[in-house]
ZALUM-790391 format. One record per residue (C-alpha): x, y, z; residue in three letters. Coordinates in steps of 0.1 Angstrom, whole numbers, padded with zeros to 4 digits, always signed. Last residue first. Layout:
XYZALA ...
//
This chain:
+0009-0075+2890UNK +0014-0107+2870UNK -0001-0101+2844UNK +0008-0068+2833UNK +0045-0086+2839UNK +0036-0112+2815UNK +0021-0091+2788UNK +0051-0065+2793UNK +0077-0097+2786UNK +0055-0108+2758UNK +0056-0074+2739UNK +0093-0074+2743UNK +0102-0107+2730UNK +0073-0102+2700UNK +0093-0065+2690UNK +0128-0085+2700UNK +0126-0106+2667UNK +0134-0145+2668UNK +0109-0153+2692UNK +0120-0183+2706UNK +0093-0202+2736UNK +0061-0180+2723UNK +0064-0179+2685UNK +0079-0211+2685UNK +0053-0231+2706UNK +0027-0215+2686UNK +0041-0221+2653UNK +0048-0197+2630UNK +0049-0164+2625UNK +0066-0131+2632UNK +0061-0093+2627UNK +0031-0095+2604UNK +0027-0059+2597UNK -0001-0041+2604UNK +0012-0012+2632UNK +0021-0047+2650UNK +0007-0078+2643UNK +0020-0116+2656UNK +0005-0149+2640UNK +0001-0182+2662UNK +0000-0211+2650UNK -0017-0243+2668UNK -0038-0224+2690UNK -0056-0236+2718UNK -0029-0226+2753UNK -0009-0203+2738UNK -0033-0184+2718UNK -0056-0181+2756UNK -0026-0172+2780UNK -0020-0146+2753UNK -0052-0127+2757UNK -0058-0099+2731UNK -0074-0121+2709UNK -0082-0129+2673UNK -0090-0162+2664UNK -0088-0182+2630UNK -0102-0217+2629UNK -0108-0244+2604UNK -0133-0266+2602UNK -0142-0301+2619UNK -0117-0312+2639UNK -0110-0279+2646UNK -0142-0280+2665UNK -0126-0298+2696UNK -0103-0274+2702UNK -0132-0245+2696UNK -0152-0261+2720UNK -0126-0264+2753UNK -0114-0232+2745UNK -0152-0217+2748UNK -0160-0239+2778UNK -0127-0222+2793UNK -0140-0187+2784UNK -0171-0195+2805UNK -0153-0209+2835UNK -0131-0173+2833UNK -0158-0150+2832UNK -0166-0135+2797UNK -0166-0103+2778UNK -0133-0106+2761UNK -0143-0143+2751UNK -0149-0141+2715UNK -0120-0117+2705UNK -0132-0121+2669UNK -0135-0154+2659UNK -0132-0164+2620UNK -0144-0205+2616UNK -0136-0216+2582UNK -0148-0246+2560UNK -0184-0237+2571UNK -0213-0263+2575UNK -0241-0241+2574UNK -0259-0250+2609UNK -0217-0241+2622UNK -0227-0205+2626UNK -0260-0212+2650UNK -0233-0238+2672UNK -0209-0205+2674UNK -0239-0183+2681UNK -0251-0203+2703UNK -0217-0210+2721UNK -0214-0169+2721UNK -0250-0171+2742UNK -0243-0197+2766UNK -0210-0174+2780UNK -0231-0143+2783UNK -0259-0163+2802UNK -0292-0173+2779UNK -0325-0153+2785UNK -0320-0134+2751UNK -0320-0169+2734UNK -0357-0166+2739UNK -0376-0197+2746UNK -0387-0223+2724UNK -0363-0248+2727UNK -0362-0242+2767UNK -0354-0281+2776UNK -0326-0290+2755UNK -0309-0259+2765UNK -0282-0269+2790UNK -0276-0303+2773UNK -0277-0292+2745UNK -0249-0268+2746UNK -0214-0282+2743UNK -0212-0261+2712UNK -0211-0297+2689UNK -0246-0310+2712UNK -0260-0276+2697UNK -0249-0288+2663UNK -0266-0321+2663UNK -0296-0310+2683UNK -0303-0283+2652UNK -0291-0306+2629UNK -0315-0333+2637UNK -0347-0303+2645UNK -0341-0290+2610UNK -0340-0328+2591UNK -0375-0335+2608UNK -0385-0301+2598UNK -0377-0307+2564UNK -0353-0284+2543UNK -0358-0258+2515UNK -0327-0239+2516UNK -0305-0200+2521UNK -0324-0187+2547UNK -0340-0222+2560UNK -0305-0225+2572UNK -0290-0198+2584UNK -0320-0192+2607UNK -0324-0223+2621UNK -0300-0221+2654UNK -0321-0184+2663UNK -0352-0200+2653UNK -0342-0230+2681UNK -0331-0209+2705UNK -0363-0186+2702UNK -0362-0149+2691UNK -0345-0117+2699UNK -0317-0124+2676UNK -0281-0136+2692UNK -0253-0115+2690UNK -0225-0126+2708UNK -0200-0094+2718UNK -0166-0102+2701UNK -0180-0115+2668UNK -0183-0150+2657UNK -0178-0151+2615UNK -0193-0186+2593UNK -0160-0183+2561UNK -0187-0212+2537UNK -0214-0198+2538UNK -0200-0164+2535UNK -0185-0174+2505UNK -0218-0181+2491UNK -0233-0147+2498UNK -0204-0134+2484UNK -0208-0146+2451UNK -0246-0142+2453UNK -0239-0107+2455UNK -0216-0104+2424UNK -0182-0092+2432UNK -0162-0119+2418UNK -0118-0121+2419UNK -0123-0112+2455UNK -0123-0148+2467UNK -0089-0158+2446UNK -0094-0196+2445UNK -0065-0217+2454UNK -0081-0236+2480UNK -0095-0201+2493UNK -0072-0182+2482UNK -0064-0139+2496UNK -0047-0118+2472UNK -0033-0085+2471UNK -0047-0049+2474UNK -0082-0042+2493UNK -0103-0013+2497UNK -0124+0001+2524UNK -0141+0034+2523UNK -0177+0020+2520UNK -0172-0005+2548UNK -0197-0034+2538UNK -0171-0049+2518UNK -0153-0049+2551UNK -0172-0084+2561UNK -0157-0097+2531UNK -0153-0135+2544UNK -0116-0129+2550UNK -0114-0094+2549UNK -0130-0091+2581UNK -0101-0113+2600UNK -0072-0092+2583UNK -0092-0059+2599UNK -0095-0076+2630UNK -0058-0083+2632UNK -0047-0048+2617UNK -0023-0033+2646UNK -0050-0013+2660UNK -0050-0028+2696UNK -0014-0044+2700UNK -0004-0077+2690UNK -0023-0117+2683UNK -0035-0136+2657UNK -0042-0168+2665UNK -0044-0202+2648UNK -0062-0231+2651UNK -0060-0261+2627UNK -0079-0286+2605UNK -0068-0265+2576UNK -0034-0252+2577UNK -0039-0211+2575UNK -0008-0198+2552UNK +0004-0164+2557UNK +0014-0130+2536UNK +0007-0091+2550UNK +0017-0067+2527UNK +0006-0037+2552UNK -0027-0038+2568UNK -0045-0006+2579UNK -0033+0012+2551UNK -0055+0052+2562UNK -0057+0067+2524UNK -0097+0056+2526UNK -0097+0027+2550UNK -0070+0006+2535UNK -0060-0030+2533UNK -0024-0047+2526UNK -0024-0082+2512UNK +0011-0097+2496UNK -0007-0133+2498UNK -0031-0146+2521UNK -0034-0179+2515UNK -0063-0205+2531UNK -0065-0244+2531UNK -0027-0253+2533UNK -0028-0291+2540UNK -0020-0304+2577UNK +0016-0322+2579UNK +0012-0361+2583UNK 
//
């Protein structure tokens, strides 16, 4: 059965000032699946990914043309603040360094939550166990509650804030380059997470690392100078590229690589 279309971006190009970032870029995101976005440094994937949950309303130059549906509702048709409170419930963001507050695990995991509602502290510490047994982390944790998050490893601290995003439920997961700062059995336990998660939301990742969209992602999306060059899925995009911009750009990847 073929995944339903959760997310369109239509005809969107994005600006900094005069500076168009992202150039009439269009793609439909499959729910229930992962996809990358991959190409140069400065080609428009972050900026894509920060549009989604209007992260770059925050960036006072920024503007948007286009569309981008949410199950075929425009998400910049409202402004109001509550609007895009909401929405961010809903589109949870993981950034490239994790951030964790200097606080406890457990008031860094309830955070989102007692933010936005009134909930029982039986119903917290459920959901908090629940979602740190989803990150793989539990296990790990389930004995320093109460300690500061800051005393976590690199690798335990972006599953915290993966498990602290998904205490709200999100539709979306948006990941940006969340493993460029890890070790290699760290970045696996990532992979291994977000694979299972997609069973759950929906996932958009942007990285740098090839090896990685090839190996989790179901589609894969290819940028350069903020045009999607090619798209489609994973398999596709990395066995037949039909356009020798993605053929080329492999072919270096691989023999960077390899030296």
């Amino acid at each position: 059965m073929k995944s339903e279309t959760l997310l369109n971006v239509n005809d969107v190009s994005c600006y900094y000032g005069e500076n168009k970032a992202v150039k009439s870029v269009n793609l439909n995101i499959k729910k229930n699946t992962i996809t990358s976005f991959i190409g140069p440094s400065g080609c428009g994937k972050t900026t894509l990914l920060r549009s989604i949950n209007r992260m770059n309303d925050l960036v006072d130059s920024f503007h948007i043309e286009g569309n981008i549906f949410l199950e075929g509702e425009d998400i910049y048709l409202q402004n109001g603040k509550e609007y895009v409170q909401n929405l961010r419930k809903q589109i949870g963001m993981i950034f490239q360094s994790a951030n964790p507050l200097p606080a406890s695990i457990y008031k860094n995991m309830i955070l989102p939550v007692t933010e936005h509602y009134k909930i029982s502290r039986e119903l917290l510490d459920n959901k908090v166990e629940e979602k740190l047994k989803l990150a793989a982390l539990y296990d790990e944790v389930k004995g320093r509650l109460h300690k500061t998050a800051l005393s976590l490893s690199g690798g335990q601290q972006q599953r915290l804030c993966i498990a602290r995003a998904l205490m709200l439920e999100p539709q979306i997961l948006l990941l940006d380059e969340p493993c460029s700062a890890l070790d290699p059995i760290s970045t696996y336990a990532i992979e291994e997470l977000l694979m299972e998660l997609k069973k759950q939301c929906t996932i958009i990742i942007v990285t740098h690392n090839m090896q990685q969209a090839s190996r989790i992602s179901d589609y894969t999306a290819f940028f350069y100078q903020g045009e999607v060059i090619e798209e489609g899925s994973t398999a596709e995009i990395f066995f037949n590229p039909k356009t020798e911009l993605l053929s080329n750009y492999t072919d270096i990847y691989n023999e960077y690589n390899q030296k």
